[in-house]
N, C-alpha and C positions, 0 to 999 in steps of 0.2 A: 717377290716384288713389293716393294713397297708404294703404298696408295700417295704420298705427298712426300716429296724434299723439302729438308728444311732450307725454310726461307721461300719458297715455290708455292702457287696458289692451288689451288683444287680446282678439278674439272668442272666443278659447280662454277664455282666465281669465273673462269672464264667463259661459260655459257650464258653465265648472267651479262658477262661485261658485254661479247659479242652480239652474242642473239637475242637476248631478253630485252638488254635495257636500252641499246645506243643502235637500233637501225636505221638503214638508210643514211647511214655518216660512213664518210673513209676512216679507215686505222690504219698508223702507223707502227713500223717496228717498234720504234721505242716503246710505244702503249703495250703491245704486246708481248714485250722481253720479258717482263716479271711473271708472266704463264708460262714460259716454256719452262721445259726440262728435260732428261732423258729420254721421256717417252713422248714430247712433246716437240717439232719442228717447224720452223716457220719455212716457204720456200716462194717467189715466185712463178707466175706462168705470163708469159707473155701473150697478146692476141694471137689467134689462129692457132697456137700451139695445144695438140690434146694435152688432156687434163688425164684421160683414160681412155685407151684402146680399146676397140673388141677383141672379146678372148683376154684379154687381162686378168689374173687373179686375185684378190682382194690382200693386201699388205699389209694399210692401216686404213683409217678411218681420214677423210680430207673434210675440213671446216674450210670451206671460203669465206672468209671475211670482206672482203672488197672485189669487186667486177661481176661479170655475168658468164653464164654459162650457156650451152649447146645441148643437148642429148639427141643423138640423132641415130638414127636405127640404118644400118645400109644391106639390103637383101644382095643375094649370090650374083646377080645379076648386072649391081652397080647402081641399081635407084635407091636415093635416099628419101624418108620418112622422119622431118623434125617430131622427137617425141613432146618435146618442150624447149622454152625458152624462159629459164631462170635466175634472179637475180640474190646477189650475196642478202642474208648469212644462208647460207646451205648444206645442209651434209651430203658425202656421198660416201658409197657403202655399209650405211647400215640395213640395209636388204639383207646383203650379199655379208654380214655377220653373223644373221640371226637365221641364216638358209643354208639348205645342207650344200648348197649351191655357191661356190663362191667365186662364178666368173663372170663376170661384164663381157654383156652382148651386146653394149651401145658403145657409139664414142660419144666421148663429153668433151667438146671443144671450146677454150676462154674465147667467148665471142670480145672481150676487153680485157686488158691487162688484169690478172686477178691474185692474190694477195691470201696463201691462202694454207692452213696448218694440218699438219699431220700426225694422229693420233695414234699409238701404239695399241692394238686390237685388245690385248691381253688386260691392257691398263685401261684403256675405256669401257672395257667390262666389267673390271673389279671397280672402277669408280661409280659406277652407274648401279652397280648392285648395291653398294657400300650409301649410297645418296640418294635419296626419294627424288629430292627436286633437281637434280639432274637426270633421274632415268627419269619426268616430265617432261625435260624440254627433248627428248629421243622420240619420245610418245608424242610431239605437237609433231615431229619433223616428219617422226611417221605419216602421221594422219593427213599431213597437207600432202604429200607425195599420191595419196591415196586419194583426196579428193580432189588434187589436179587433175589426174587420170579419169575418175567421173565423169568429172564436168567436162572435159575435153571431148570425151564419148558422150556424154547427152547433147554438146551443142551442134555436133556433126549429126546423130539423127536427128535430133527434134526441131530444130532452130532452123528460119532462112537465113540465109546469108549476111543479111543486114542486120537480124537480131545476134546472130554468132558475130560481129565486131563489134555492136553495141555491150555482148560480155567482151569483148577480147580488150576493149579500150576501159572498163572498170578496172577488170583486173590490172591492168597495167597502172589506173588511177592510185586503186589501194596499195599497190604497190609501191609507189611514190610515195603514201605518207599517209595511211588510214582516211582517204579522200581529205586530200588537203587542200588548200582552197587557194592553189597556187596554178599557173596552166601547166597543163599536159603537153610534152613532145615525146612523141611518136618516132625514134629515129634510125628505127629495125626498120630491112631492106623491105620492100614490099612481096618477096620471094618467102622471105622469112616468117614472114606475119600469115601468109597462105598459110604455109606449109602448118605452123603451130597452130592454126586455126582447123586444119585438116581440109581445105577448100582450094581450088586451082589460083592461079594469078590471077588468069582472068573475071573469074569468082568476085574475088578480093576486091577488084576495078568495079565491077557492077555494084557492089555495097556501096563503095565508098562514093561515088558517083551520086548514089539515093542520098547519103548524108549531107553531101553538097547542096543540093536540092531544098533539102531542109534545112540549111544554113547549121548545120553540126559539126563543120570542121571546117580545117582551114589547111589545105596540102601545099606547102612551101616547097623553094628550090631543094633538088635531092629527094623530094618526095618523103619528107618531113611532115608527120601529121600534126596539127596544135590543134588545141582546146582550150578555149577557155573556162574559167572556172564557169559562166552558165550558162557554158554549152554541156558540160558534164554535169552540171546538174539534171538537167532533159534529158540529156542520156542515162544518169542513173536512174530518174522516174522510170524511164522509159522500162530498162532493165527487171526494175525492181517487180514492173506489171507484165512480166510476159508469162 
């Protein structure tokens, strides 16, 4: 197998182009034609449509470039457990690469239309071996997947309910754009927002009810949460001193 086609980029420059340098913006096919190649596929997914099933075995390696995902745990019983809710760029499977384990026990459902490439196993290893600064950005993918799951479990023991949405509403801020000083909408189900919080609905009402209070948000028709950028400021003090 050969590492690059002529004329074809390197798995480097497309993690540059994707993940490194342009987030938080849509991409088009056309941007993304001169990455592909043999081992390199572009495909859509539509909302509500898995991404990955449980029990699935690992193929290739998925970059989503554009939409958001799901990961949701469902026990023998039929109750589901959101593990996360995550937004592009993202990889998925590289666990289940680097593991003598190669099946997905989650499903991962496009919670929005997502936009998103499929990496040949054998080729994304030779390139990643073969490229320091692309086996980096594997190593950053890694480690946020790692410290999601942390923070996730420290805010569910340690944290009340209200400081667990005062993180849950940063993250969502830096996620928008390294706190960008634009407002925040909020516009995951309120089902959703528990669930990845790891606290009931009703839960979720008694926070956000306290924030109200304290004039920290502002819940629109649909149940739409907004911020202003200095109500996110108080909330990130707030955060930053808990």
């Amino acid at each position: 197998m050969q590492a690059k086609e002529h004329g074809k980029r390197s798995l480097r420059e497309l993690f540059e182009f994707t993940y490194l340098n342009n987030k938080n913006r849509p991409f088009t096919r056309e941007e993304l034609a001169p990455y592909l190649n043999s081992y390199i596929t572009l495909r859509t997914v539509e909302k509500g449509e898995d991404i990955i099933r449980p029990m699935d075995t690992l193929r290739s390696i998925n970059l989503i470039v554009n939409g958001k995902a799901y990961f949701i745990r469902v026990s023998p019983r039929g109750d589901m457990n959101m593990l996360a809710a995550t937004a592009a760029p993202m990889f998925i499977g590289i666990t289940q690469l680097f593991s003598d384990d190669k099946t997905f026990y989650s499903q991962i459902l496009a919670a929005e239309k997502c936009l998103m490439l499929d990496i040949d196993c054998k080729y994304f290893l030779q390139e990643i071996k073969a490229d320091g600064n692309a086996a980096m950005v594997v190593i950053d993918s890694l480690s946020r997947i790692i410290e999601r799951n942390h923070a996730r479990m420290d805010r569910m023991m340690f944290l009340s309910s209200t400081d667990n949405l005062l993180a849950y509403i940063c993250r969502k801020w830096l996620e928008q754009g390294e706190f960008s000083d634009k407002p925040l909408y909020i516009k995951e189900k309120h089902g959703v927002i528990a669930t990845d919080m790891g606290v009931s609905v009703r839960t979720l009402y008694r926070a956000i009810n306290k924030l109200k209070e304290e004039n920290l948000i502002t819940v629109m028709n649909g149940g739409v949460m907004m911020f202003t950028p200095e109500q996110l400021e108080v909330i990130r003090r707030r955060h930053e001193n808990m």
